[in-house]
VEXVEX-860121 format. One record per residue (C-alpha): residue number from 1; x, y, z. Coordinates in steps of 0.2 Angstrom, whole numbers. Example, Ala and Ser with C-alpha at 12.3 -4.5 7.8 and 13.67 -1.06 7.14 Angstrom:
PT  zami      u      v      w
PT     1     62    -22     39
PT     2     68     -5     36
This chain:
PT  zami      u      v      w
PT     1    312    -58    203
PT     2    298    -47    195
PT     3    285    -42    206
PT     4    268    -48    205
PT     5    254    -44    197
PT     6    243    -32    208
PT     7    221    -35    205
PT     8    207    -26    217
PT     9    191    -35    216
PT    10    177    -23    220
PT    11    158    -26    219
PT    12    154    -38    233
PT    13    150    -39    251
PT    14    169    -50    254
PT    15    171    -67    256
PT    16    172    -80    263
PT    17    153    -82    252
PT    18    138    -79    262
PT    19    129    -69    251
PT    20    127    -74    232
PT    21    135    -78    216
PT    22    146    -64    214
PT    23    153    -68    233
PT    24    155    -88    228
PT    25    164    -82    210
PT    26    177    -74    219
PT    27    179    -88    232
PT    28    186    -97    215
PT    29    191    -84    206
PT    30    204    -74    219
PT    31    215    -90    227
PT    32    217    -97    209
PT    33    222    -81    203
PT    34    236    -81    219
PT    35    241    -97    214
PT    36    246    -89    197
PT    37    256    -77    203
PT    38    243    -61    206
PT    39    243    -50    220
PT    40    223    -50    223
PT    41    215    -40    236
PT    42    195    -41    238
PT    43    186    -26    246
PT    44    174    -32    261
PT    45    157    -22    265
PT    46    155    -25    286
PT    47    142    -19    297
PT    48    144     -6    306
PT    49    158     10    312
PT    50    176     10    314
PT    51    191     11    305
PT    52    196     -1    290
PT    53    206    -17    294
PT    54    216    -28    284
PT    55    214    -47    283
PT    56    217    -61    272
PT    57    210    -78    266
PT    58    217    -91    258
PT    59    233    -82    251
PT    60    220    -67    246
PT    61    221    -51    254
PT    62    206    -42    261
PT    63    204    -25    265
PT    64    186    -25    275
PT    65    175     -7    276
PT    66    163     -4    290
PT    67    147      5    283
PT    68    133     10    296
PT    69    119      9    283
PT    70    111     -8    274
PT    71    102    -14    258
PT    72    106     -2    244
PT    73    112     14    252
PT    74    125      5    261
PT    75    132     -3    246
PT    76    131     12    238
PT    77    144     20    250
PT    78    153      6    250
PT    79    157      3    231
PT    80    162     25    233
PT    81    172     22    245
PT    82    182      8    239
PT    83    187     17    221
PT    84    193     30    231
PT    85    204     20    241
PT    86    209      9    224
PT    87    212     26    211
PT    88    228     30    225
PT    89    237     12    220
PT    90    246      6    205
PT    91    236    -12    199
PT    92    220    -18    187
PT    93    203    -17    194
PT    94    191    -30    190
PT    95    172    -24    197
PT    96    158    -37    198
PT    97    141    -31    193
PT    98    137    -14    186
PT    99    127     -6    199
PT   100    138      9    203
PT   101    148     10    187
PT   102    145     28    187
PT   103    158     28    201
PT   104    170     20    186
PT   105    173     37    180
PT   106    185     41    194
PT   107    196     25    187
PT   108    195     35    168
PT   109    201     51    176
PT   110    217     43    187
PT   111    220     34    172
PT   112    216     17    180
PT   113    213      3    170
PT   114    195     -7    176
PT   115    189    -23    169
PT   116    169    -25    171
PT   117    158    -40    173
PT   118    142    -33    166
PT   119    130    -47    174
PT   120    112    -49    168
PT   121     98    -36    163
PT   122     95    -29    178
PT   123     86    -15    174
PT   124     72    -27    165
PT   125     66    -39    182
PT   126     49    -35    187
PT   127     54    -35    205
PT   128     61    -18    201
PT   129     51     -2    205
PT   130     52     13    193
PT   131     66     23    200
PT   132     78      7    203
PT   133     74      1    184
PT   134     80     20    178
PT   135     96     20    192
PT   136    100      1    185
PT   137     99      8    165
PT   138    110     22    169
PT   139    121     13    178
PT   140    122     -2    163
PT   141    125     11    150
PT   142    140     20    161
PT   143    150      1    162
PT   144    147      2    144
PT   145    156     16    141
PT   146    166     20    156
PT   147    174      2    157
PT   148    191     -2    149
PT   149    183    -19    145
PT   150    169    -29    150
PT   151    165    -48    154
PT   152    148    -57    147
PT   153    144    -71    155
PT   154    132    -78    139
PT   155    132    -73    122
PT   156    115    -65    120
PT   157    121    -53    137
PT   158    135    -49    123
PT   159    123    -48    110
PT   160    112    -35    120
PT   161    127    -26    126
PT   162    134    -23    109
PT   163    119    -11    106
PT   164    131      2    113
PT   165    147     -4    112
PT   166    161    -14     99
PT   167    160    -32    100
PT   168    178    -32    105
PT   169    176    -24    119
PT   170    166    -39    126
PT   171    175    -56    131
PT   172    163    -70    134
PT   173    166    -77    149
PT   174    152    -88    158
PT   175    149    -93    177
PT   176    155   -110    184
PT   177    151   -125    195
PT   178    159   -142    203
PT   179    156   -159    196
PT   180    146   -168    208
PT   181    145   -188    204
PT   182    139   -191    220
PT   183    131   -184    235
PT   184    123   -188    250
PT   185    106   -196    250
PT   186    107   -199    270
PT   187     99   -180    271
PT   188     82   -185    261
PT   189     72   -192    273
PT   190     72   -178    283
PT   191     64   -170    270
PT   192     51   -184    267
PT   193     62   -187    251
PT   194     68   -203    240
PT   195     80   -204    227
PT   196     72   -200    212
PT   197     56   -195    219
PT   198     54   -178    221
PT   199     53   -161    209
PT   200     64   -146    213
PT   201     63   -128    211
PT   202     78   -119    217
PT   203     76    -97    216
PT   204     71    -82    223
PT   205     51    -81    225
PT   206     50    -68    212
PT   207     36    -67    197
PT   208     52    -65    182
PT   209     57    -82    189
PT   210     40    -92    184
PT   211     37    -99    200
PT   212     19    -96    202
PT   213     18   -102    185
PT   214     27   -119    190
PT   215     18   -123    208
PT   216     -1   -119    196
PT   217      7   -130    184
PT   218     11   -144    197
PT   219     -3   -144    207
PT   220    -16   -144    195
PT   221    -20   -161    197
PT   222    -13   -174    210
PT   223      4   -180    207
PT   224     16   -196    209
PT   225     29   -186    217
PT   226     33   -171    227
PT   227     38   -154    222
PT   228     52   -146    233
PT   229     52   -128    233
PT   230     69   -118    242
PT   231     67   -100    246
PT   232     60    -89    258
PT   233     43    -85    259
PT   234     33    -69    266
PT   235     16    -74    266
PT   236     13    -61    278
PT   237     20    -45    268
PT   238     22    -52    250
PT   239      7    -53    239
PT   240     16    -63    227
PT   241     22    -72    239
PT   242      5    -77    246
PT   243     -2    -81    230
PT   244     10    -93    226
PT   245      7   -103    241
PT   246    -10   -102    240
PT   247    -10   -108    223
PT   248      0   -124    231
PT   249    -10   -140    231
PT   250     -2   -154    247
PT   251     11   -160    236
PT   252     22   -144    235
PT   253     35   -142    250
PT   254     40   -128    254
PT   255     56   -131    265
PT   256     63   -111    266
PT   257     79   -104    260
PT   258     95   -118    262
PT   259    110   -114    263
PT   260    122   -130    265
PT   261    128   -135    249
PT   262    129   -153    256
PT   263    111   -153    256
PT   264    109   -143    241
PT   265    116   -155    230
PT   266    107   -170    236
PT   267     93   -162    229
PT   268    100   -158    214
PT   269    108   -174    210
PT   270     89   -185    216
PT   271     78   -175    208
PT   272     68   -183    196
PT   273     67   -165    187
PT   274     75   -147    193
PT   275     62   -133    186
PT   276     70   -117    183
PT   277     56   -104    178
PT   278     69    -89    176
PT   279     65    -78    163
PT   280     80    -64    163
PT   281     98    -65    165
PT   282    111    -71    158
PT   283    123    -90    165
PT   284    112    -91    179
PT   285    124    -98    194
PT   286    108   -109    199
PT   287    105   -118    183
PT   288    123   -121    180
PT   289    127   -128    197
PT   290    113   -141    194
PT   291    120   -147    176
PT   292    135   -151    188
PT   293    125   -162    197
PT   294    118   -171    181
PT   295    100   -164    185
PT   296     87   -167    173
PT   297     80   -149    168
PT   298     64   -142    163
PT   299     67   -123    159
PT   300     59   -108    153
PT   301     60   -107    136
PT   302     70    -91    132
PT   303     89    -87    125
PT   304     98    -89    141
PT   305     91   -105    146
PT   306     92   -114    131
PT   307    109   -110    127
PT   308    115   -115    146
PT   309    105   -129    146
PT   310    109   -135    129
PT   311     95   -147    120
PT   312     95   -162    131
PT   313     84   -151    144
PT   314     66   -147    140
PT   315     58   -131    139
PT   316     38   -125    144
PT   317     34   -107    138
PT   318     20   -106    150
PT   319     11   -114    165
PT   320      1   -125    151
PT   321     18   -130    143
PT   322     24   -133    161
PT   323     10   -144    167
PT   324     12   -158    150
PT   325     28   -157    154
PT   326     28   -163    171
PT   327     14   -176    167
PT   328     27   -183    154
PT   329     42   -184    169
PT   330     25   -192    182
PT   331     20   -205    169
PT   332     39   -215    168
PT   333     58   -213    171
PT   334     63   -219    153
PT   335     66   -196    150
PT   336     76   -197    166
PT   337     93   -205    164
PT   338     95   -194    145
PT   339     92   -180    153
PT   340    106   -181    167
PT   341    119   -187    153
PT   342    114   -171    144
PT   343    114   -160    160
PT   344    134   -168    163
PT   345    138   -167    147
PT   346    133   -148    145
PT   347    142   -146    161
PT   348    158   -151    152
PT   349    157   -142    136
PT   350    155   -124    144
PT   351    156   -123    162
PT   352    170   -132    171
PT   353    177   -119    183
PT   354    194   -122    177
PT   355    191   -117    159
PT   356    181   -103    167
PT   357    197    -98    179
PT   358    209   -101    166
PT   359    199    -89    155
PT   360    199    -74    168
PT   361    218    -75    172
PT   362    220    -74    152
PT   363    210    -60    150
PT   364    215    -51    166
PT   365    233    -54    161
PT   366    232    -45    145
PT   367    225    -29    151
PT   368    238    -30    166
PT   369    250    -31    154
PT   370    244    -19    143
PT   371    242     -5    158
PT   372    261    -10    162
PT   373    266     -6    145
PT   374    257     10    143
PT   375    264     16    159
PT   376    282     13    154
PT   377    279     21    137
PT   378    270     38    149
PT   379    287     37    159
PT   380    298     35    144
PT   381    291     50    138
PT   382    291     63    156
């Protein structure tokens, strides 16, 4: 019996998922990999001192890395110390993110091969002060180079890396979501919601994802029905923060940051319309998952929404733009039912998680395969 397929997943905090997209990718990614006959182990940032320790989840191994420090400098040490650990065993590497690809120099030197997912722009967002945008640019230039090959999860994320680098070193890839055909509308009244009766805007409070823009656009005048914001809000310690919510007419709820997914998708899936302002990055997770829940959108207009999105959503390019368009979703339902069909059916075409699985275990395959072959050819010749 030939042995398996070895694959070390670094770049996130661990799963289970409790902290973003990447985490909730490889929730999918690793067990369907296993399934397929890889060996995966996932490295797994903790809080705090001590020795490592193994673990696993379903069928995925997990090897989990106690760093005192938080926020950046902690995941700093933590990406070091896991390409230390990997460069010693034989296996592909698949790192998620480029923030420390700098680090992916040690995998060229052991001769390890290391497959990046290169993410958004991250050195353009606003939210980023001087010194982070230059550490981020650097950092995006090194996966460029120092990766064997690298992921895209939208073609204009390839476009923009292929100022530096072939075209064929860059595979296409997007993110994925669920189908949701249903959901549970016993959690609206909670929330002072009805089924088709309520706006949604689901992102971080920062200026690069329009929300500002979108609150100003809604309450400029009074409306027919609420606009539901999710996210956490500072008021206290975030200027941006507070202007946002100042700028909120009685209409706007802000309901804070939630994280069940039972209640997530209800939202999605009885909205009237889902806003999304963002302005940067590539397949936004966000927007994805809510064409899985047949959403009707309304999104910035720029080249990564449109092409997530597709042309049954509609698209503002400012808070003008955003405003007529919301007075056109107040006014009737007739734009509603199109809109989800076009939402489902974009869903379909691109971002099914199996054709997004299937896609990763192909690729990952061939440079496993690849690395195996080079190394029998290096021995051959000893």
């Amino acid at each position: 019996m030939s042995r398996k397929k070895q694959l070390f997943i670094h770049g996130i905090r661990g799963i289970p998922a409790s902290h973003g997209g990447f985490e909730t990718f490889t929730e999918k990614l690793a067990p369907y990999l296993v399934d397929n006959g890889w060996d995966v182990t996932v490295y797994c940032q903790e809080h705090g001192e001590g020795e490592w320790y193994d673990g696993e989840w379903n069928g995925v191994k997990t090897i989990h890395v106690p760093v005192k420090d938080d926020g950046a400098k902690g995941s700093i040490i933590f990406d070091w110390l896991t390409v230390k650990d990997a460069i010693k065993k034989d296996g592909l590497n698949l790192t998620l993110g480029y923030n420390t690809a700098i680090y992916a120099a040690m995998f060229r030197l052991k001769g390890k091969t290391n497959v990046f997912n290169m993410d958004g722009i991250e050195w353009k967002r606003q939210k980023w002060g001087t010194l982070a945008k230059i550490w981020f640019f650097i950092n995006e230039c090194a996966g460029n180079w120092l990766g064997n090959h690298l992921i895209a999860d939208h073609p204009q994320i390839k476009t923009h890396l292929q100022a530096r680098v072939s075209g064929k070193k860059i595979t296409v890839i997007p993110y994925g979501a669920d189908r949701h055909d249903t959901a549970d509308a016993s959690v609206l009244p909670e929330y002072g919601l009805t089924e088709k009766g309520f706006y949604l805007v689901v992102a971080r409070p920062e200026p690069e994802n329009s929300i500002l823009e979108i609150v100003s656009a809604y309450s400029s005048q009074e409306r027919n029905y609420p606009l539901v914001v999710l996210g956490n809000f500072d008021t206290e310690n975030n200027a941006y923060h507070k202007k946002v919510v100042e700028a909120a007419n009685d209409g706007v709820k802000f309901v804070g940051a939630i994280y069940d997914q039972n209640i997530v998708n209800a939202f999605r899936f009885y909205t009237r319309g889902y806003i999304h302002g963002h302005q940067v990055g590539g397949t936004n997770p966000s927007l994805v998952e809510t064409l899985g829940c047949g959403s009707p959108v309304l999104a910035h207009n720029n080249r990564f929404n449109r092409w997530v999105a597709g042309e049954g959503a509609k698209y503002f390019q400012d808070q003008f733009e955003c405003k007529a368009m919301i007075d056109q979703m107040d006014a009737n339902d007739e734009h509603i039912e199109p809109m989800r069909q076009a939402s489902y059916q974009r869903h379909s075409e691109e971002f099914q998680w199996e054709m997004v699985m299937s896609a990763y275990n192909e690729l990952l395959t061939a440079w496993y395969d690849r690395t195996e072959q080079a190394s029998v050819q290096y021995e051959a010749q000893k």
